[in-house]
FIMI-259515 format. One record per residue: chain; x, y, z of N, C-alpha, C, O in turn. Coordinates in pm, 1 decimal. Atoms other than C-alpha are relative to their C-alpha. Layout:
ATOM  mol      n.xx      n.yy      n.zz     ca.xx     ca.yy     ca.zz      c.xx      c.yy      c.zz      o.xx      o.yy      o.zz
ATOM    A         X         Y         Z         X         Y         Z         X         Y         Z         X         Y         Z
...
END
This chain:
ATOM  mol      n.xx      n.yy      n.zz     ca.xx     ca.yy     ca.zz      c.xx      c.yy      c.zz      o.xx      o.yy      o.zz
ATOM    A     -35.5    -101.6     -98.6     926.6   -1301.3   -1563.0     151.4      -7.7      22.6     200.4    -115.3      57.0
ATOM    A    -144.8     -25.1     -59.4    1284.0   -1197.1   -1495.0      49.6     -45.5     126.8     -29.6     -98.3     204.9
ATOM    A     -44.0      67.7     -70.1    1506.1   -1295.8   -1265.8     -55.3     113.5     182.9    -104.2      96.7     294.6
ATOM    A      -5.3    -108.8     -88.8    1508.0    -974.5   -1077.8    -184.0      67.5      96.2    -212.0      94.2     213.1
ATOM    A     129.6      42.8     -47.5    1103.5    -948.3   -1085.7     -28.8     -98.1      80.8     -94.3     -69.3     181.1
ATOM    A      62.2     118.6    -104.1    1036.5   -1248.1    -913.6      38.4      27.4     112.3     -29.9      21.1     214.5
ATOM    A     -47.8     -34.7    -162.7    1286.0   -1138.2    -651.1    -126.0      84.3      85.7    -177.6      45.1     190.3
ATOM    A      74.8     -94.1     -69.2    1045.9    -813.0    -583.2    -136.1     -57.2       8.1    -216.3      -6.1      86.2
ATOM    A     147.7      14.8     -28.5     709.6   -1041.8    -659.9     -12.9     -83.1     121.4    -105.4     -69.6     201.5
ATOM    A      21.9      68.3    -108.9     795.5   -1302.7    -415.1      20.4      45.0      81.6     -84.3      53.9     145.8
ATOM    A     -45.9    -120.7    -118.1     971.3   -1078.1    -145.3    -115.4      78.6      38.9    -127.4      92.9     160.5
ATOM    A     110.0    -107.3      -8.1     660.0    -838.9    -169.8    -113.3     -66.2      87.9    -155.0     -14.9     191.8
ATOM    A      38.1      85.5     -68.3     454.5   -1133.1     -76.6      17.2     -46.2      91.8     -86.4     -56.5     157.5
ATOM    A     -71.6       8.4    -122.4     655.1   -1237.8     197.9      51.5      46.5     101.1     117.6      -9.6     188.5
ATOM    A     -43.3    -129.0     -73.8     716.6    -948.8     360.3    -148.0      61.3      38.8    -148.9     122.5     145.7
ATOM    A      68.8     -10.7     -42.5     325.2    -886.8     343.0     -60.2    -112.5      91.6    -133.8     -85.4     186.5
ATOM    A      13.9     102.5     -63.5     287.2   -1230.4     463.4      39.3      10.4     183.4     -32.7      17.9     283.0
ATOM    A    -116.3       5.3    -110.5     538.7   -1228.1     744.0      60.5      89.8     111.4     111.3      80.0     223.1
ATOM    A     -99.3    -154.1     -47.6     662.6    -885.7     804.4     175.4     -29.4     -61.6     230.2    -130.3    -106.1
ATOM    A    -110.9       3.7      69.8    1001.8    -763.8     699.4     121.4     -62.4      77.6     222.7     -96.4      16.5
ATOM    A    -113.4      70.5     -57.8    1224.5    -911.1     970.3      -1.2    -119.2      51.2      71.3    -167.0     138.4
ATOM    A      39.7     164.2     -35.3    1072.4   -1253.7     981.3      30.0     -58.4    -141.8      42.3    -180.0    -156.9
ATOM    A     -90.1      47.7     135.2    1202.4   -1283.9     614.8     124.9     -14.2     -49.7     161.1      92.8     -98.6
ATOM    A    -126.5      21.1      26.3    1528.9   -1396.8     530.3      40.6     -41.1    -145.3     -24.7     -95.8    -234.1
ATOM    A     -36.4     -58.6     146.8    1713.9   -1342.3     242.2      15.8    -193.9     -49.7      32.1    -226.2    -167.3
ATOM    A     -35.2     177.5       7.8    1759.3   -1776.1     253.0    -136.4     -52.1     -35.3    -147.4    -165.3     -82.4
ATOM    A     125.5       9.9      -6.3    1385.7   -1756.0     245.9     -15.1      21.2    -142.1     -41.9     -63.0    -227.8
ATOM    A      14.3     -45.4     153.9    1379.1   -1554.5     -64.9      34.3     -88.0    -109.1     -35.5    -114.9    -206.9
ATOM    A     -86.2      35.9     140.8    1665.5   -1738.1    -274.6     -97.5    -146.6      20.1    -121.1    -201.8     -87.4
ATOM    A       8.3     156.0       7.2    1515.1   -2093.0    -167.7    -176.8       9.6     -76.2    -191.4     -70.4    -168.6
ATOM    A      94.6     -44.5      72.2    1113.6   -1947.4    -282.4      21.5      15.5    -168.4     -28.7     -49.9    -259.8
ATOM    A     -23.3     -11.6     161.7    1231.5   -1833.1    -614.4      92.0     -53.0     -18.4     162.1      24.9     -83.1
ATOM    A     -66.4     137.4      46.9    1460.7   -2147.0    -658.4     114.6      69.9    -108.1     146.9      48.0    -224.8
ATOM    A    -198.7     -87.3      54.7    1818.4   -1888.1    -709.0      57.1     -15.8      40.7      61.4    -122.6     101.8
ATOM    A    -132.6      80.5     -87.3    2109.9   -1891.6    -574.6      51.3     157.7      52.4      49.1     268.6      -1.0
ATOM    A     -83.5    -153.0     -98.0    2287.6   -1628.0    -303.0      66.3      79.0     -95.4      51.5     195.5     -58.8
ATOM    A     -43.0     -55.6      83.1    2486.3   -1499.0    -622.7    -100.8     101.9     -49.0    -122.7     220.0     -22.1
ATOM    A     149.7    -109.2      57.8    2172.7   -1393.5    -826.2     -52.3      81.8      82.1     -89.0     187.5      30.7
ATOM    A      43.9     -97.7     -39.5    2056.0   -1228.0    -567.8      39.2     106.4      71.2     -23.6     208.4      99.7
ATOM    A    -113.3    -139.9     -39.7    2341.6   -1021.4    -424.9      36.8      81.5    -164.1      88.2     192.6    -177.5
ATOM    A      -6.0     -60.7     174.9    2349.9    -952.7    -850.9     -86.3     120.9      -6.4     -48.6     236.2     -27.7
ATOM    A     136.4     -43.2     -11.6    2008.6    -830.0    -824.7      53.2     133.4      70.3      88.3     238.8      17.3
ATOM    A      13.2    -140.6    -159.6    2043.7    -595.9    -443.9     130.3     -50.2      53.8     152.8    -113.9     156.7
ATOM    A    -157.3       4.6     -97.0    2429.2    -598.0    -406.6     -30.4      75.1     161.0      25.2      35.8     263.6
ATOM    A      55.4     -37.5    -177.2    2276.9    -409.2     -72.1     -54.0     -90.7      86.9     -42.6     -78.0     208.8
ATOM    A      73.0     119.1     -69.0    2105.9    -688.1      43.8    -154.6      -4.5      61.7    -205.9     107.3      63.3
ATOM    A     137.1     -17.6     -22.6    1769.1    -732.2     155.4     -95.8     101.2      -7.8    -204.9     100.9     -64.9
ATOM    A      51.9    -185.1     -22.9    1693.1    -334.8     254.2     -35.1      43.0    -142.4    -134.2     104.4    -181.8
ATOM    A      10.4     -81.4     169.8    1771.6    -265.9    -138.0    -161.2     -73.6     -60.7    -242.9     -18.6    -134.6
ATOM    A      82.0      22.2      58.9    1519.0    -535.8    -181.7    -152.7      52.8      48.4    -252.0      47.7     -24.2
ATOM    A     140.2     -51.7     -71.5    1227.8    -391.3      44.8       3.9     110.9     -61.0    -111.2     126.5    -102.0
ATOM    A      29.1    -133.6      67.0    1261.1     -64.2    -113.0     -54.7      -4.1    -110.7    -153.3      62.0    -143.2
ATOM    A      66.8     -26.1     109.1    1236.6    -169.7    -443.1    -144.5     -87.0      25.6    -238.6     -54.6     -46.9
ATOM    A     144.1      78.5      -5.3     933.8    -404.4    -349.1    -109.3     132.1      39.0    -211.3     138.1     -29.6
ATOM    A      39.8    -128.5     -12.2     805.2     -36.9    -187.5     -34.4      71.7    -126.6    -147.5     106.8    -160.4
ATOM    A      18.0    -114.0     141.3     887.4     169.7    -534.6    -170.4    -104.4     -69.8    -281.7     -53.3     -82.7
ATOM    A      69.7      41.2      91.1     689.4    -145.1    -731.5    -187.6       7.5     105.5    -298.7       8.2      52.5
ATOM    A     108.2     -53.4     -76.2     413.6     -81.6    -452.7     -77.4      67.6      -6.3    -199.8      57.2     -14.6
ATOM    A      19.2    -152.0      41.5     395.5     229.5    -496.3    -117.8      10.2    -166.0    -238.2      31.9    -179.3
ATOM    A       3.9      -9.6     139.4     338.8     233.0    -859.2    -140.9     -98.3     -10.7    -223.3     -57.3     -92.5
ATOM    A     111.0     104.9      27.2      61.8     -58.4    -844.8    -104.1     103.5      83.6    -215.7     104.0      31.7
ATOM    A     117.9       9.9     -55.2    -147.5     126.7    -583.0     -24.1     149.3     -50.7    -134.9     200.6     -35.3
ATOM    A      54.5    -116.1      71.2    -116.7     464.4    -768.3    -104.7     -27.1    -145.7    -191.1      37.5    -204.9
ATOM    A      72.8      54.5     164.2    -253.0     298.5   -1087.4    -140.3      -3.5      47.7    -232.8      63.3       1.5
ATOM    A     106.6      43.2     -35.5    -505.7     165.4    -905.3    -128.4      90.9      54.8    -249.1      77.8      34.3
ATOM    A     111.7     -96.1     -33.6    -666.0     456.1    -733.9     -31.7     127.7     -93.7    -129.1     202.8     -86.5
ATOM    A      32.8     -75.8     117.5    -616.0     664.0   -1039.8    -103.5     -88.8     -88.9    -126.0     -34.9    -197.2
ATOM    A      56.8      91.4      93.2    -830.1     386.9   -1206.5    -107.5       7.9      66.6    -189.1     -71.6      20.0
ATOM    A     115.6      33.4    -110.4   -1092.4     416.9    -945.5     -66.6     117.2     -31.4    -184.9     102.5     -62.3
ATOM    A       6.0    -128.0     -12.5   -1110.3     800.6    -964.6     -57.7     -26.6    -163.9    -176.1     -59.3    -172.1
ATOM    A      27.5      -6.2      99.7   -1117.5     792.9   -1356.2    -142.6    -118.3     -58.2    -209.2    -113.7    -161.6
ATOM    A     145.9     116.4      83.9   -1411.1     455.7   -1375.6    -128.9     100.0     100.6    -242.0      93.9      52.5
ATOM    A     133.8     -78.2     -94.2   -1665.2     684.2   -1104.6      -7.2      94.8     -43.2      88.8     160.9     -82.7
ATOM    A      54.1    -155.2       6.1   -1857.4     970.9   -1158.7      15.9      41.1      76.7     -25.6     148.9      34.1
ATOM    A      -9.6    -113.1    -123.4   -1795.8    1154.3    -831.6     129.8     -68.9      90.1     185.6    -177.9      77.8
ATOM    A    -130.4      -4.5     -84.5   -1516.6    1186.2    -575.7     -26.7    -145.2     101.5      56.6    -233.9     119.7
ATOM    A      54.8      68.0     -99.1   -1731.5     978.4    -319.9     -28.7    -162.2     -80.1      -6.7    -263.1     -13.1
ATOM    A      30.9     107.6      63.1   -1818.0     701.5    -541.5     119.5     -96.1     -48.6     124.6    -212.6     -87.9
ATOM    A    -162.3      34.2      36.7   -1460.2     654.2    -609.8      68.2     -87.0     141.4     115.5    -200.6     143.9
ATOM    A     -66.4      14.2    -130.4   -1335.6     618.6    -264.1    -138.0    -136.1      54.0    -108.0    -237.1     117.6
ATOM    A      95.9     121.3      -7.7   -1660.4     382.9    -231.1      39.0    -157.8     -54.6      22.0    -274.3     -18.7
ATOM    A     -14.1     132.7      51.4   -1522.9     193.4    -484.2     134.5     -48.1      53.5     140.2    -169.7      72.2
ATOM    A    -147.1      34.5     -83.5   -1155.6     166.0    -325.0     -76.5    -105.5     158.9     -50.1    -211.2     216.2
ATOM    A      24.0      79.6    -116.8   -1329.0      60.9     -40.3     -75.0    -157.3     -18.7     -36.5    -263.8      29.6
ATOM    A      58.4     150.8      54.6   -1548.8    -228.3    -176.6     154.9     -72.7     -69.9     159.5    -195.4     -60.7
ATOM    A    -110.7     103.4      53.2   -1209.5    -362.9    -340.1      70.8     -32.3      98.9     116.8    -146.3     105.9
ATOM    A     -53.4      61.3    -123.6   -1062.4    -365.2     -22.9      -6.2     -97.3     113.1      83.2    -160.8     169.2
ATOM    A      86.9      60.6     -24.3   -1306.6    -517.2     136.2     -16.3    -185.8     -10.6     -16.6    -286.0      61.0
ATOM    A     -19.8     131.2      69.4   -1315.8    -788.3     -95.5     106.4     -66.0     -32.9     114.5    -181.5     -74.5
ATOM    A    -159.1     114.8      27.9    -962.9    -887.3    -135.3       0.4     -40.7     133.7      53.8    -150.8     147.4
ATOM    A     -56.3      70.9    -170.6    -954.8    -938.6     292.0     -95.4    -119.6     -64.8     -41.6    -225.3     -97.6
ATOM    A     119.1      81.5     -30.4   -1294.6   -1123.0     242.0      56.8    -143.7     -48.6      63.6    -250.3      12.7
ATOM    A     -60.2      73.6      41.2   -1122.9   -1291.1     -35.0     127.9    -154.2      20.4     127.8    -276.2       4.2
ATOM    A    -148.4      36.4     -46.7    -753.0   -1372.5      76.4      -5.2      -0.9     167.0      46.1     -88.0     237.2
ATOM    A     -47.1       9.3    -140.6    -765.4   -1296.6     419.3     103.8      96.9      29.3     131.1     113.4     148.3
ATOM    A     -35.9    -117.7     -52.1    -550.5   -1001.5     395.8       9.8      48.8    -115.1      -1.9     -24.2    -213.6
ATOM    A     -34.0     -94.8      90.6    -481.2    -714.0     178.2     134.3      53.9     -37.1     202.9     117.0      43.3
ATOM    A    -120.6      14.1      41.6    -186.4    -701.8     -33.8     -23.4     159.9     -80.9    -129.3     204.1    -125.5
ATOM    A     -28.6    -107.7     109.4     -52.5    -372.2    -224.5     -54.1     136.1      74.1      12.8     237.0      51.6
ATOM    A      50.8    -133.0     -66.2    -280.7     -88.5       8.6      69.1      63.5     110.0      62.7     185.1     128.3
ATOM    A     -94.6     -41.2    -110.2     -45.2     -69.9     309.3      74.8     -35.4      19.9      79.9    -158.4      18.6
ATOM    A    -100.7     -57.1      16.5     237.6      20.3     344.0      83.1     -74.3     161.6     202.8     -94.6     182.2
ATOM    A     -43.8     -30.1    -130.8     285.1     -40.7     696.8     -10.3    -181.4      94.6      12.8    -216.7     210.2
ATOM    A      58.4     159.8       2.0     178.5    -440.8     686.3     131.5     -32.1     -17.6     182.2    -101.1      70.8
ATOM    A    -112.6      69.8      85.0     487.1    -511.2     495.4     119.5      72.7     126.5     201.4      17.9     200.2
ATOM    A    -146.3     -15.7    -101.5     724.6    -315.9     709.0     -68.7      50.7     197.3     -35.7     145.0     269.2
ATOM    A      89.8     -15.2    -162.4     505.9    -318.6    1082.8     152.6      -3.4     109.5     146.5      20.3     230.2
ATOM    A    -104.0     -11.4    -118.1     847.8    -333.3    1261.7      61.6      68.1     -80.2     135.2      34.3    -172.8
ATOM    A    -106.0    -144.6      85.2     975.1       8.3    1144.1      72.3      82.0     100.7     136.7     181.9      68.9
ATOM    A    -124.4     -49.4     -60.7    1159.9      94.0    1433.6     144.8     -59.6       5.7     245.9     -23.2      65.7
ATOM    A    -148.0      52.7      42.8    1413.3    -173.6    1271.7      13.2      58.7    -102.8     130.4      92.6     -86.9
ATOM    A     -33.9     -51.2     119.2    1424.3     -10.7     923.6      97.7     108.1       8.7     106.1     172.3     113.3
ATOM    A     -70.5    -126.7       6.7    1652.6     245.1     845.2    -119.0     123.5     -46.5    -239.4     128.7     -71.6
ATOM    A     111.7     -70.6      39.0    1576.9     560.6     768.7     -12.8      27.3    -164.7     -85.2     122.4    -194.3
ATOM    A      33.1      21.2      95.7    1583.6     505.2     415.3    -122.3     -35.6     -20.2    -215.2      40.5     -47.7
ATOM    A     155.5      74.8       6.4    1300.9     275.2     401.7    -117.5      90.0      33.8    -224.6     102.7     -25.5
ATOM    A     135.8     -74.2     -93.1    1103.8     512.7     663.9     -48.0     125.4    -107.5    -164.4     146.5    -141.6
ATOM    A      39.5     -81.0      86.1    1152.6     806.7     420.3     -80.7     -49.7     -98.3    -194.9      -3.8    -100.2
ATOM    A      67.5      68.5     161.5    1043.0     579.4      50.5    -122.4       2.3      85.3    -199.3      87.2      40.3
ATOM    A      99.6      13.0      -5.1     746.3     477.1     302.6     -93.1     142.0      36.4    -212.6     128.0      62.8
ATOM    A      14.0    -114.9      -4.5     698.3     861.6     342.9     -62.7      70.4    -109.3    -165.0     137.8    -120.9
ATOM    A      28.6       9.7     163.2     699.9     885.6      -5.8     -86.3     -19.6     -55.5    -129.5      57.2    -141.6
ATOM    A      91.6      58.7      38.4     463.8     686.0     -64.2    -134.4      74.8      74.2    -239.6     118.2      27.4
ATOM    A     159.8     -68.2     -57.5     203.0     825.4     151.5     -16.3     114.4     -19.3    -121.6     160.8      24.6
ATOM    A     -10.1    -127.7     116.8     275.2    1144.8     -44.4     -29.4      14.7     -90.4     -74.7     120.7    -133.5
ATOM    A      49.4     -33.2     169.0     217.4    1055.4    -386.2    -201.2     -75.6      45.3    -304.7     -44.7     -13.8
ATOM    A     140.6      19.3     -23.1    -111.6     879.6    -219.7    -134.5     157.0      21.8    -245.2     192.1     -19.1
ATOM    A     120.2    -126.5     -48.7    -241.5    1214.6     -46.2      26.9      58.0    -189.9     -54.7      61.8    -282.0
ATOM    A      -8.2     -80.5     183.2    -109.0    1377.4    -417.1    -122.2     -44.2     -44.7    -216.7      34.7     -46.5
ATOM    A      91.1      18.6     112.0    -337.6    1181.1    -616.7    -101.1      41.9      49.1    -150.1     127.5     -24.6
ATOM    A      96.0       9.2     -24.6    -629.3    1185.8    -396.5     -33.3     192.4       2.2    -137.1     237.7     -45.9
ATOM    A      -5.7    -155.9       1.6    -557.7    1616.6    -337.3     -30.1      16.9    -126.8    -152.7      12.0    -136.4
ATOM    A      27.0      28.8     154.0    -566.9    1621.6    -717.2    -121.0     -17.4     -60.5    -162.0      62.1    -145.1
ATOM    A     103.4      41.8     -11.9    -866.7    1443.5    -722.7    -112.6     106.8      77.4    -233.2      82.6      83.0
ATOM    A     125.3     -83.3     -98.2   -1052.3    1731.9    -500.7      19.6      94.1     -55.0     -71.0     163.1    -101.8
ATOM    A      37.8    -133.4     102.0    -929.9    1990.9    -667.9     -72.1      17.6    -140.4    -159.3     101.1    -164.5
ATOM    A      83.1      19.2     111.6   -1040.0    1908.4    -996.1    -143.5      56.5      19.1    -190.0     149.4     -47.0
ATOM    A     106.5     -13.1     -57.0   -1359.4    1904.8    -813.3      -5.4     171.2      45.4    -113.9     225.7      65.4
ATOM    A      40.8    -162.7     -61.5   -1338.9    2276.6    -700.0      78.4      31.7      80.6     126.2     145.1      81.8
ATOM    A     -47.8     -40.5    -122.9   -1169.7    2224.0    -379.8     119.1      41.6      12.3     209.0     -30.1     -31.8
ATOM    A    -120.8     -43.8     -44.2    -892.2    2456.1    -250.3      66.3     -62.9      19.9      51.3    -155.8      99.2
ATOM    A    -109.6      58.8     -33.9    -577.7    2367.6    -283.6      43.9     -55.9     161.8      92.9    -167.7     178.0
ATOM    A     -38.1      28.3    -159.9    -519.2    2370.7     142.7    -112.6    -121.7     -17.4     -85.6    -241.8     -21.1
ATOM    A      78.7     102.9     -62.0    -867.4    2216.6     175.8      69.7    -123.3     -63.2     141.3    -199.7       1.5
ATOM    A     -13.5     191.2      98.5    -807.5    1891.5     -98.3     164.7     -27.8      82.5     189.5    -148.4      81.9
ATOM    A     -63.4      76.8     -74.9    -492.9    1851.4     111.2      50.1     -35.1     165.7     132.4    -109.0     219.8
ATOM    A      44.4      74.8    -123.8    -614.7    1866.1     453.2     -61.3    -156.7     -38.6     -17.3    -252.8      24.6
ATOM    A     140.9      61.1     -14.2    -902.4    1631.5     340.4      92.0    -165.2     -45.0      65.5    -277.2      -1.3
ATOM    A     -25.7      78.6      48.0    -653.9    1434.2     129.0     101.4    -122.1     117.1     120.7    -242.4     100.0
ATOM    A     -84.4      33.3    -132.5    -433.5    1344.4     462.0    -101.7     -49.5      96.3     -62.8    -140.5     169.6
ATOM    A      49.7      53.9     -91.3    -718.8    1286.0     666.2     -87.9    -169.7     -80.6    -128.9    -264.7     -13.9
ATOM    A      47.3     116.3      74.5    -858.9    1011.2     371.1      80.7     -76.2      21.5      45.0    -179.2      78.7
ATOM    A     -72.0      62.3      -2.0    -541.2     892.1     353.1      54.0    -100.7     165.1     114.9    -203.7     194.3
ATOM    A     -26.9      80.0    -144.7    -514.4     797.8     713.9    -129.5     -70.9      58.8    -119.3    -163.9     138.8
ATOM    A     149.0     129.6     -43.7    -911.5     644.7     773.7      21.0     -99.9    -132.2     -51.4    -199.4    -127.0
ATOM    A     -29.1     161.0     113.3    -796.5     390.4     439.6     122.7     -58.6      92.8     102.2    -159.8     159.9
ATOM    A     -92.8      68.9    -104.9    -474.8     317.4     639.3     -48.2     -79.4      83.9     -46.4    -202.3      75.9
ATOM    A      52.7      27.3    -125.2    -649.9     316.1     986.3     -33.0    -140.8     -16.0      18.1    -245.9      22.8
ATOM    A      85.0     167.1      31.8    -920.8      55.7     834.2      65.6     -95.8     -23.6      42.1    -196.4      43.3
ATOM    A     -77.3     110.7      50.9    -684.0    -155.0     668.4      49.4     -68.4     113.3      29.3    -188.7     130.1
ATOM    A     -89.7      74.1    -109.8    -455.4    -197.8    1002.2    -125.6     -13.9      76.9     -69.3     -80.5     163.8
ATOM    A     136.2       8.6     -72.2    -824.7    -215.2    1188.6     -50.6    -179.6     -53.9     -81.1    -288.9      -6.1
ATOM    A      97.6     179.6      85.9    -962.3    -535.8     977.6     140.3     -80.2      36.9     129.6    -163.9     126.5
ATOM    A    -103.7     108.2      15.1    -587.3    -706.7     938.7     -28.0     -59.8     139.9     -62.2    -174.1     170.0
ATOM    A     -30.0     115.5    -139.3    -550.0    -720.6    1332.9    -137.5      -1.5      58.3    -140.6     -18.3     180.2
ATOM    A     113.2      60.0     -90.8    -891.6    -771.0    1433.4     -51.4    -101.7    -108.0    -171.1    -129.9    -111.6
ATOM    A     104.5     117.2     122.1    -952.9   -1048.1    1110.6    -106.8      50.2      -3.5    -187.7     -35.6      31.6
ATOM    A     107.9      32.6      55.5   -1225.3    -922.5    1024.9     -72.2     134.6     -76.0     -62.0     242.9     -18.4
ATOM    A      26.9    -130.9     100.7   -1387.3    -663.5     736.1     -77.5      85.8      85.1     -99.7     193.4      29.5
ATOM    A     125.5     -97.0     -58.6   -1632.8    -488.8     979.3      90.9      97.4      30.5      27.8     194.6     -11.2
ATOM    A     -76.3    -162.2     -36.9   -1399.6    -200.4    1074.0     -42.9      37.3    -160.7    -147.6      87.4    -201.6
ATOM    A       2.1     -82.1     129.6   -1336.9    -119.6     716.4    -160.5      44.8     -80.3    -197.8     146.9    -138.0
ATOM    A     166.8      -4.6       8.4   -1732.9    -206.3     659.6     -63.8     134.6      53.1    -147.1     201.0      -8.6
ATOM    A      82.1    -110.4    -113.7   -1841.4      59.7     915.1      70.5     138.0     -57.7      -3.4     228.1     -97.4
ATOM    A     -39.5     -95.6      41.3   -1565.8     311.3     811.1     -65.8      26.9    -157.6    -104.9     141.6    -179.5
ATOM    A      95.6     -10.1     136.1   -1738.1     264.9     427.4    -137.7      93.1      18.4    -154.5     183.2     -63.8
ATOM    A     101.9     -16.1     -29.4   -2044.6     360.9     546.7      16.0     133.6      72.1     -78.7     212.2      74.9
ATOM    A       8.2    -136.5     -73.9   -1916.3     660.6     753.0      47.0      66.0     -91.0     -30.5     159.3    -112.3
ATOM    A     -59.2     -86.0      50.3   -1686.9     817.6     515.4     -57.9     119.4    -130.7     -13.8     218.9    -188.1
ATOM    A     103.0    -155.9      91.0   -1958.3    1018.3     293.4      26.8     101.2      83.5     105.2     183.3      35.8
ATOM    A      -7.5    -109.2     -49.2   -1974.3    1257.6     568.5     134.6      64.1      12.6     125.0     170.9      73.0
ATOM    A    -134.4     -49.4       2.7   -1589.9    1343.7     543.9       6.9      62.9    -138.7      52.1     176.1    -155.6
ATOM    A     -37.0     -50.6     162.7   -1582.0    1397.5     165.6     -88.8      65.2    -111.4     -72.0      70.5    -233.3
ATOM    A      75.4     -89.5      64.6   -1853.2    1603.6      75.8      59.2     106.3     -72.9     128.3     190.3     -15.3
ATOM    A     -84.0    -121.8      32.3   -1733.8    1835.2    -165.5    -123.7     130.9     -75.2     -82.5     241.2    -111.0
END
């Protein structure tokens, strides 16, 4: 792994760990065993440059992922079933969920700029995208698949920040179990 990777794998980690302003950039270099050089090399911006790109590589992992979900199920619902059983199982697993939210990693976003706030904007854009995408295929009007895709996108959120701060999978459990009746298509 590169020098520059490790920055964004450990940072990514530590920032879901921690939050983003309980991490220090002294934190970072002394984790991946660099030096203050390498990593002003890396994010001559400094930390911010590195939360963003830990965001972009975010990004990119959890689009894969629900395009991979969508494309292994036969139906819309079975898909979003299966997002949810993986979710599920990584808290059950780990104890929290890494890569699905957005909002874990940077939870004190009235310190971020608004850089950051936009990319995490971004991101919950190309999310409703795929999943809108995903409904139309299916039949559904363009408006509807991106009402429907905005209101999905915010009960996977919800749950996620629901289980983290109450420890425990039964929110997301219960929302599993409700969300057929939302996505009938």
């Amino acid at each position: 792994m590169d020098t520059k990777s490790l920055y964004v794998t450990e940072a990514t980690r530590l920032f879901y760990e921690k939050g983003y302003v309980s991490v220090g950039i002294s934190e970072i270099i002394a984790i991946t065993n660099t030096s203050k050089g390498s990593f002003y090399h890396h994010f001559p911006k400094g930390k911010e440059e590195l939360l963003i790109t830990c965001l972009e590589k975010v990004q990119l992992d959890v689009i894969k992922d629900i395009e991979e979900h969508f494309f292994k199920q036969q139906s819309f619902k079975d898909a979003i079933d299966s997002i949810f059983t993986k979710l599920i199982q990584m808290f059950e697993e780990k104890g929290q969920i890494v890569g699905y939210t957005f909002t874990s990693m940077v939870s004190e976003i009235s310190v971020v700029s608004d850089e950051v706030r936009e990319k995490c904007g971004i991101l919950y854009t190309r999310i409703e995208e795929v999943i809108s995408n995903q409904l139309q295929i299916r039949g559904m009007s363009v408006e509807d698949a991106q009402q429907k895709a905005l209101l999905l996108t915010s009960i996977i959120e919800g749950s996620i920040l629901l289980t983290i701060m109450k420890k425990s999978s039964e929110p997301m459990r219960s929302i599993a179990k409700q969300i057929g009746q939302y996505i009938e298509i």
